[in-house]
N, C-alpha and C positions, 0 to 999 in steps of 0.2 A: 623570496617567500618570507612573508614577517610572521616572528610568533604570534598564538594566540594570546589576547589577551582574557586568561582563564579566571581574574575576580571579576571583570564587567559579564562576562558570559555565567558565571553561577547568579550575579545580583539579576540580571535578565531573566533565569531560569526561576528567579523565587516569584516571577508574576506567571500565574498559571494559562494568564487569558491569553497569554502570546503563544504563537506557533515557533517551534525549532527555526523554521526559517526565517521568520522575523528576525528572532533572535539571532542567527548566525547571520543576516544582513545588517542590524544595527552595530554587530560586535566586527564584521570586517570579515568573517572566517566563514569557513567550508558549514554545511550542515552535519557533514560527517562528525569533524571536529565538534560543533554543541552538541549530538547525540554521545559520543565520548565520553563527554565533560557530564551530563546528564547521566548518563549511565553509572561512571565512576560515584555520583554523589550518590545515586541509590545504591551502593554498596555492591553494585557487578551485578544488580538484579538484569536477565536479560530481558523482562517487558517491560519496556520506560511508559509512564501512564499516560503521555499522549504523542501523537504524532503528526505531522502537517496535512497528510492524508490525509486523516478520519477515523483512519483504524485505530479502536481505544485497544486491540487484545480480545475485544467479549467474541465468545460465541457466532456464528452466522444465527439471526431471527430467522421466523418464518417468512417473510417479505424474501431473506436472502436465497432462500433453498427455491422456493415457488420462482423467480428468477432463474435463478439454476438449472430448474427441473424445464421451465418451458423453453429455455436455452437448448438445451439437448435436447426435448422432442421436435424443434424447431430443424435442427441438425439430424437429426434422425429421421425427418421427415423428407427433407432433402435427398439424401442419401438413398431410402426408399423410391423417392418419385424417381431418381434418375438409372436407379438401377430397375426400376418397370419400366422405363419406356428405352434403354437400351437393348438390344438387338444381342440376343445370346450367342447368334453365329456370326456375327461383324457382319452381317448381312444389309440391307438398305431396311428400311422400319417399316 
């Protein structure tokens, strides 16, 4: 296993437009390791301001809840329909 190389992964890190994993594929190393190395330069903050994801940190929008919400009435609806058309005494339907 070879060290990282920790001055090309901070000079990587000063271009914002790249993703972690960019970066940890141009520098050779783990994404864990640039997340690391990112986090140590924001001073141990634990929310690094971006991620390869998409998740910046902000809040869930209204877009994310409305999702959400018809997520579980979807599941919930399920769950109704199958518990009305089964058979309370194990009996045939």
């Amino acid at each position: 296993m070879k060290p990282v190389d920790r001055a090309l992964v901070e000079r990587l890190l000063e271009d914002e437009t790249i993703s972690f994993r960019e970066v940890s594929r141009r520098a050779g190393c783990s994404d864990w390791s640039v997340r690391a190395i990112a986090r140590d330069l924001a001073g141990g903050d634990r929310r690094i301001k971006r991620d390869a994801s998409g998740d910046d940190g902000e809040p869930i929008g209204l877009v994310g809840w409305l999702i959400f919400f018809g997520l579980v009435a979807i599941f919930g609806g399920v769950i109704w329909f199958a518990a009305r058309r089964a058979p309370l005494d194990g009996g045939p339907m």
